[in-house]
C-alpha positions as CSV (number, residue, x, y, z in Angstrom):
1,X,69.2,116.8,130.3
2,X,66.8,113.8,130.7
3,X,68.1,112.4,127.2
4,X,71.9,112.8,128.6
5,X,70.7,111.1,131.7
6,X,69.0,108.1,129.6
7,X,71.5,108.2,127.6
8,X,74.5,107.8,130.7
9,X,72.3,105.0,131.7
10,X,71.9,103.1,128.2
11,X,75.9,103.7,128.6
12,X,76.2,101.7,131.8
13,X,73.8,99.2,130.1
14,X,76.2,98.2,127.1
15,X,79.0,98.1,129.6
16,X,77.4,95.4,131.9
17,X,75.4,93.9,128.3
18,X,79.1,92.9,126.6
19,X,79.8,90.0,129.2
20,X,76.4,87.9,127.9
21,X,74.1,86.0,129.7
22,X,70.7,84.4,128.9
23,X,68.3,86.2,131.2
24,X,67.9,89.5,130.3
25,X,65.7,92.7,131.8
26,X,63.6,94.3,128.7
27,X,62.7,97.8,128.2
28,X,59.5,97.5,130.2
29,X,61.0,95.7,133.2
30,X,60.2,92.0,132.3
31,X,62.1,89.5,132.4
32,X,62.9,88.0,128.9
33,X,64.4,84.6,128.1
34,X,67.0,85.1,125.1
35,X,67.4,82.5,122.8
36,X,70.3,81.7,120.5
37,X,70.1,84.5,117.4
38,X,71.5,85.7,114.7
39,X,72.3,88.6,113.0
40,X,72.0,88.8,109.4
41,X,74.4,90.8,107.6
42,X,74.4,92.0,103.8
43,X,76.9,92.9,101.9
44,X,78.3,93.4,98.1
45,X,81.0,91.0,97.1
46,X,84.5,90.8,97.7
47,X,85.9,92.0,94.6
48,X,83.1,95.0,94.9
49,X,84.0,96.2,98.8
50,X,87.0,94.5,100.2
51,X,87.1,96.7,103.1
52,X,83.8,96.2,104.0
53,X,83.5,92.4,102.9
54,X,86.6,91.5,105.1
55,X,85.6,93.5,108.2
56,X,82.4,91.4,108.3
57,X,83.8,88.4,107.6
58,X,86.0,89.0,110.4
59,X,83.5,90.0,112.6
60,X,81.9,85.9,111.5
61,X,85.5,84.5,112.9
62,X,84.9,86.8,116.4
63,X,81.5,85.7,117.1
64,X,82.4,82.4,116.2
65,X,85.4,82.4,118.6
66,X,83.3,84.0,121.5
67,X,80.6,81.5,121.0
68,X,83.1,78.5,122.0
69,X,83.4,79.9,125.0
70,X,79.7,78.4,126.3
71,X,79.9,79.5,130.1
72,X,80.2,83.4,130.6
73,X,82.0,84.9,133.8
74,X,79.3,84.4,136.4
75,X,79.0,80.9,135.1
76,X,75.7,81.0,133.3
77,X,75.2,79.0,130.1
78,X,75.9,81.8,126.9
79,X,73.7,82.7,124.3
80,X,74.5,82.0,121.1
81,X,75.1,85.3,119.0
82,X,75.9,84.4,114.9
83,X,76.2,86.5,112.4
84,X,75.1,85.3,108.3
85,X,77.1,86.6,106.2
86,X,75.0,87.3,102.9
87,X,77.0,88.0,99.8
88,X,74.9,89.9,97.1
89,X,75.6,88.8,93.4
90,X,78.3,91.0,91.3
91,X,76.4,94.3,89.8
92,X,73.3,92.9,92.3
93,X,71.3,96.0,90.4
94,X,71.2,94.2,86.9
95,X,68.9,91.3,88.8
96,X,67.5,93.2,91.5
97,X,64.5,90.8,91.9
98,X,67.2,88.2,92.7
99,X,69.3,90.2,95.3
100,X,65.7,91.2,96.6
101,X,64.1,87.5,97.0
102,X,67.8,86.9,98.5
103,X,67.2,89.0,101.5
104,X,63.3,88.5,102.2
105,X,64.0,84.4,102.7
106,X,65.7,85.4,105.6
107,X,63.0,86.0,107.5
108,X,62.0,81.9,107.0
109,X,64.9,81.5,109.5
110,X,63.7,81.9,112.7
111,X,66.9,82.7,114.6
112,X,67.4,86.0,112.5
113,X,66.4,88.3,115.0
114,X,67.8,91.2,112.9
115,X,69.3,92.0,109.4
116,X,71.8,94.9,108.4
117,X,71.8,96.2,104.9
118,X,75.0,97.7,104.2
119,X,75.7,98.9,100.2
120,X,76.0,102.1,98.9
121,X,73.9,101.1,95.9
122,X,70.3,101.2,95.7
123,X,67.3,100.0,95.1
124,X,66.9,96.9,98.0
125,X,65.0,98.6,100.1
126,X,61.8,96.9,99.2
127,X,63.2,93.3,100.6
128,X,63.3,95.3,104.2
129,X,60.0,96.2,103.7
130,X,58.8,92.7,103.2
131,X,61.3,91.4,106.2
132,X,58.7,93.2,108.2
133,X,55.4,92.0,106.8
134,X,56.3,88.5,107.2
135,X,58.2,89.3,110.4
136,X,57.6,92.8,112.2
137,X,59.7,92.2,115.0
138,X,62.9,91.5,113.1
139,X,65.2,94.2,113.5
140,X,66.7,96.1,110.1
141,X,69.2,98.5,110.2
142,X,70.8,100.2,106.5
143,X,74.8,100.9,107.6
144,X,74.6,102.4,105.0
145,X,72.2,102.1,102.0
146,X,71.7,104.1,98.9
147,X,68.3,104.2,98.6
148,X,66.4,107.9,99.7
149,X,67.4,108.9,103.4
150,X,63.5,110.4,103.9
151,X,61.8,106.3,103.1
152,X,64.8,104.9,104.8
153,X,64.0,106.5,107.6
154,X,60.0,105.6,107.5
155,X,60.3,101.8,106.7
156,X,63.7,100.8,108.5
157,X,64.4,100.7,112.1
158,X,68.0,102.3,112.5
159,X,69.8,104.0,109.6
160,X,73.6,105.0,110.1
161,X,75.2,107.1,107.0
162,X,77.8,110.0,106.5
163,X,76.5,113.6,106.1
164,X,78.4,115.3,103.1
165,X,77.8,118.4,104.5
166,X,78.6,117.4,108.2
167,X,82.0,116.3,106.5
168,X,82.8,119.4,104.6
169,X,82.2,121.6,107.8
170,X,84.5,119.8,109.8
171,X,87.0,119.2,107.2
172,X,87.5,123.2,106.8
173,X,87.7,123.8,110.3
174,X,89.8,121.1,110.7
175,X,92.4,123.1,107.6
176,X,92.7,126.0,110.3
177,X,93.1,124.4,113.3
178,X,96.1,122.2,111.4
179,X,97.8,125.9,110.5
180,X,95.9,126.6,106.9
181,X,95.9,129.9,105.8
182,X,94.0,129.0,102.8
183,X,91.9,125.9,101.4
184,X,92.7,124.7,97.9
185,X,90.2,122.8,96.3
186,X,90.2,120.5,93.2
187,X,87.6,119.0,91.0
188,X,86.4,118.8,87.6
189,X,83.1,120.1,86.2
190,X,81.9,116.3,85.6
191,X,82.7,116.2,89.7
192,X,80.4,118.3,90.8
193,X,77.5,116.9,89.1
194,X,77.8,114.5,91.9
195,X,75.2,115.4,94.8
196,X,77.3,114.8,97.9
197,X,80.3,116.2,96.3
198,X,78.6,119.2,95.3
199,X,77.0,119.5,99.1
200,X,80.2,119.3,100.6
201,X,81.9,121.7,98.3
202,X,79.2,123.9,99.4
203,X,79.6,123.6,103.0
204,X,83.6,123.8,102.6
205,X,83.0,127.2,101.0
206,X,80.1,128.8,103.6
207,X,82.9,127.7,106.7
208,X,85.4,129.0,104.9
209,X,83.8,132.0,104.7
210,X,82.8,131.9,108.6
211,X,86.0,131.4,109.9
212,X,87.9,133.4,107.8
213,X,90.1,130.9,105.6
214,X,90.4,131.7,101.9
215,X,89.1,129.6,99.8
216,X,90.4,128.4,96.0
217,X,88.7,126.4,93.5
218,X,90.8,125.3,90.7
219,X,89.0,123.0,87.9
220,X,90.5,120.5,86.7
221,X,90.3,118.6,83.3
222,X,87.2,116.0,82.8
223,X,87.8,112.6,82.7
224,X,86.6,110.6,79.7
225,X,89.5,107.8,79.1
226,X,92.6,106.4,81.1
227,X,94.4,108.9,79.3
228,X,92.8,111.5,80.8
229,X,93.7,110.3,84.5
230,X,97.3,111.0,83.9
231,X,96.8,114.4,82.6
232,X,94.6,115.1,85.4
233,X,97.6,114.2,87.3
234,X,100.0,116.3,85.2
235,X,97.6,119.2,85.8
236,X,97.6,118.5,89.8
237,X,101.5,118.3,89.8
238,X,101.7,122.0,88.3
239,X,98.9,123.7,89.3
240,X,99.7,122.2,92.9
241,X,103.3,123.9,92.6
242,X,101.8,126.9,91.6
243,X,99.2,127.3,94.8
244,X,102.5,126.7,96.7
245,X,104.5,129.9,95.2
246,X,101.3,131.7,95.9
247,X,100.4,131.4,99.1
248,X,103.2,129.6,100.8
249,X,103.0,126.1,102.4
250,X,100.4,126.3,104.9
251,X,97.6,125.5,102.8
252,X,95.5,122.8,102.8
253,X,95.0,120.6,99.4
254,X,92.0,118.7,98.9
255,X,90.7,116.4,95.6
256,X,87.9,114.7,95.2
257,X,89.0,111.3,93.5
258,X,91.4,108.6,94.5
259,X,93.6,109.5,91.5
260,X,93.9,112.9,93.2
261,X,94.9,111.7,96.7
262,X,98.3,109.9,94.9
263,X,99.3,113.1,93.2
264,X,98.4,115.4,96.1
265,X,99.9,113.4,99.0
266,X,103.1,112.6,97.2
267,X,103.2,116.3,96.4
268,X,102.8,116.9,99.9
269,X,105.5,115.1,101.4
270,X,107.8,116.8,98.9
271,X,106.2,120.6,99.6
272,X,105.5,120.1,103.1
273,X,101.8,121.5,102.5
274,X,98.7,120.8,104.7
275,X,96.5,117.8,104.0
276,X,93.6,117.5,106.6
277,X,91.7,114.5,104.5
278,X,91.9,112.7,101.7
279,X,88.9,112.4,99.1
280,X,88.7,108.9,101.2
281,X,89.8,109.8,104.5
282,X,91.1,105.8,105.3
283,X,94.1,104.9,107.0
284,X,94.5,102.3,104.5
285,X,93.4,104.2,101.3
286,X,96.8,106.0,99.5
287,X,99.2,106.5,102.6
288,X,100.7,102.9,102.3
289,X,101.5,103.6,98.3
290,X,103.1,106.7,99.1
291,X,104.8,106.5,101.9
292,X,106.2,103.0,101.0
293,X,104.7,101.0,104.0
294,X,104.7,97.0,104.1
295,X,101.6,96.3,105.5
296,X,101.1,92.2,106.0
297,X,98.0,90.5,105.5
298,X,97.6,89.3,109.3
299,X,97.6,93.0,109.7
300,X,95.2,94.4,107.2
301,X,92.6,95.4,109.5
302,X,95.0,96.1,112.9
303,X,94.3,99.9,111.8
304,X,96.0,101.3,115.3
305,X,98.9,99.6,113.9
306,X,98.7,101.2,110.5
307,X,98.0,104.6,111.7
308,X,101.1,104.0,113.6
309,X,103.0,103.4,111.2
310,X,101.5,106.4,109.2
311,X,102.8,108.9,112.1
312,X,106.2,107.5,112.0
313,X,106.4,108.0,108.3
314,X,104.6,111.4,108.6
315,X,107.4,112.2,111.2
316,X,110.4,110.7,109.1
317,X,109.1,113.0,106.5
318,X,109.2,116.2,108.5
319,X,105.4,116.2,108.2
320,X,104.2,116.0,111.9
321,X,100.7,117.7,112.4
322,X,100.1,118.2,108.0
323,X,98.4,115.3,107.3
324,X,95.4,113.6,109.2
325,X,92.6,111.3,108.2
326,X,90.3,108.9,109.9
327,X,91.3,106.2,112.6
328,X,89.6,103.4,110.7
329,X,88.0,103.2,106.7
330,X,83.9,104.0,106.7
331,X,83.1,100.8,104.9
332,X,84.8,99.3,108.1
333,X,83.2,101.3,110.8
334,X,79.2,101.5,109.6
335,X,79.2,97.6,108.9
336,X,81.1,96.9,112.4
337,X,79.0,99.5,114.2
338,X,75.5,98.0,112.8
339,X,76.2,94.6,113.9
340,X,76.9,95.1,117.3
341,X,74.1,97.5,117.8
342,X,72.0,95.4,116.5
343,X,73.7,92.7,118.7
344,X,73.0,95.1,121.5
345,X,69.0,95.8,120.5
346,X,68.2,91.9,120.6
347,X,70.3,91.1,123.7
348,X,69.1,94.3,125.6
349,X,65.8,94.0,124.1
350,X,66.3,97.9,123.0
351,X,64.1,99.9,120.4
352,X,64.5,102.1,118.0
353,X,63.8,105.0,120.4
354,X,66.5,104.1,123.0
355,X,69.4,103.7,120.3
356,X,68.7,106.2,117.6
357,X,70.0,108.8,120.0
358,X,73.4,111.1,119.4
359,X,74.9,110.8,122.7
360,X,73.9,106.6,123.0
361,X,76.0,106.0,119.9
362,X,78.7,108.1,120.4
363,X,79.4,106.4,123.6
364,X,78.3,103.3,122.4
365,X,81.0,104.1,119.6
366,X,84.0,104.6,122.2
367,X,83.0,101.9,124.5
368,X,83.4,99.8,120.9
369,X,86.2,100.9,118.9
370,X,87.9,103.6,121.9
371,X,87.3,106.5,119.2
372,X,85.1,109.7,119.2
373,X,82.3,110.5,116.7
374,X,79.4,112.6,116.8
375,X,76.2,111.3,115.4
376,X,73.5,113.8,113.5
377,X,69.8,112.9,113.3
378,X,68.5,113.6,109.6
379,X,65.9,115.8,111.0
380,X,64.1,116.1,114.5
381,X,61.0,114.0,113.2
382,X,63.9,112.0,111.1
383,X,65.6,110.8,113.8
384,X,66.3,107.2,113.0
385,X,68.4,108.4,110.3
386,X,71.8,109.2,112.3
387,X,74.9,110.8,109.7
388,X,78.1,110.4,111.4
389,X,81.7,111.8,111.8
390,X,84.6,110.4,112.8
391,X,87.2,112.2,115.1
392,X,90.3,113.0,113.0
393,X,93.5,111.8,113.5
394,X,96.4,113.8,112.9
395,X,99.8,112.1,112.1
């Protein structure tokens, strides 16, 4: 109860924090002066993470904008919130003293007040570590990082990533709930050497057995050549038909791979099947190809409008409450989500304890974006490591 209560409060908080204003209560009741800051934010390279590269440079252009604006609503003079965008070079890993030395000098500037990390590769985890020793206070937060969740979590303040096994328990209850009587799953041996997909596979399998959906693994071919991709799809197109005949249309389909997600969707508007997720569950990944829609570029990251635009298709189609996904890509939401926390932690003068708490970020989420999540600590002890799930849409 008292963390629901502390967390209702830190609530209120972030509600009364978004307006800005230069004198600020800390965490132990003092008064702190807040000077202009920035937030440091790292990321791979356009032509690496496009989603992820253009949401942050977007979120440059917003704090830019708000920062013209020099008076807030009660007349007080603003503090100035930045954000520095830091490219890493292409395959960063090949020089990873380089990348490494890239991140520590930003501790020289003394306005970064915090820095977010957010790449799935890794090995940069070390230039965190020396952020602190030169300066402790600095605030780092991986959104995510690929280094191991268990040093993450001892040498970095906040750490925000997806649970594969979070995912694959939601996404088979999810199957039933849409109308799926069974839960076909596709992937090739090569596939499942993959950790994460091999966690979720496992999860997908123990709810299926717990809630009484039948579950189907069919193997597909391995994929050595570009060849290979199309008789991967080949094999999807029949065996996919097949699973149909069998056990009717209310079945959900699920690959693992992009290439999968063309095949099986397109399938799907043809067979009228269930599909609760794609391998990449994004509004913008595969249901603009196959469902023909014009997206513009003004309009690239106006995902209500997408997912619009997605029902209205799905509805055209005859395919109403069969396919779902999530309301915005992860490469969009983790970056997004770090910066304004960390926004949040320098402004409100908040530490690790007070944010790193499920029911603080899931309604710091809606108060953000106006969607639902829920947020799982890596462990009790672990709990600066927060895995999180996005509440599905349904077209």
């Amino acid at each position: 109860m008292l963390r629901k209560i502390t967390a209702f409060m830190l609530s209120i908080c972030l509600i009364i924090g978004l307006t800005g204003c230069s004198l600020l209560v800390g965490k132990k009741d003092k008064e702190k002066i807040i000077d202009d800051f920035k937030v440091a934010v790292v990321t791979q390279p356009l032509s690496e993470n496009k989603v992820q590269y253009n949401m942050v440079e977007e979120m440059t252009k917003e704090y830019e904008e708000e920062n013209k604006i020099d008076k807030d609503k009660d007349g007080q003079t603003k503090v100035k919130q930045t954000i520095k965008h830091v490219v890493l070079p292409e395959n960063f890993t090949s020089n990873i003293d380089s990348a490494i030395n890239k991140i520590v000098k930003l501790a020289d500037d003394k306005e970064v007040q915090a820095i977010v990390v957010s790449t799935d590769q890794a090995g940069l985890l070390p230039a965190l570590q020396k952020v602190k020793e030169k300066r402790p206070e600095i605030i780092t937060i991986s959104a995510p990082m690929g280094d191991d969740k268990n040093q993450l979590s001892q040498f970095v303040d906040v750490n925000l990533g997806v649970s594969a096994e979070e995912r694959g328990k939601v996404l088979a209850e999810r199957s039933k709930e849409m109308g799926a009587k069974a839960f076909i799953h596709y992937a090739s041996t090569d596939d499942l050497k993959d950790v994460n997909i091999a966690k979720r596979l496992e999860m997908i399998k123990e709810t299926c057995k717990n809630i009484g959906l039948p579950f189907v693994q069919v193997n597909t071919p391995n994929i050595n050549t570009e060849e290979d991709k199309n008789k991967v799809k080949q094999f999807l197109n029949e065996d996919i038909e097949k699973q149909v005949k069998k056990y009717g249309k209310d079945i959900n389909v699920f690959g693992v791979n992009e290439y999968m997600d063309e095949v099986i969707l397109t399938k799907a508007l043809e067979l009228k099947y269930i599909v609760a997720e794609q391998s990449n569950p994004s509004p913008i990944q595969t249901y603009p190809s196959v469902m023909g829609l014009k997206i513009s570029e003004k309009d690239a990251q106006n995902y209500d409008k997408i997912n619009d635009m997605i029902s209205e298709k799905a509805k055209a189609f005859g395919m109403s409450n069969r396919l779902g996904g999530y309301p915005m890509p992860m490469d969009a939401f983790l970056p997004s989500v770090a910066i304004y926390l960390a926004t949040e932690m320098v402004k409100q003068d908040l530490t690790q304890e007070d944010v790193c708490d499920p029911d603080y970020l899931e309604a710091f989420t809606e108060l953000r974006f106006g969607i639902g999540s829920e947020f799982t600590p890596l462990t009790e002890v672990l709990y600066n490591y927060q895995s999180v799930i996005l509440s599905q849409l349904i077209y």
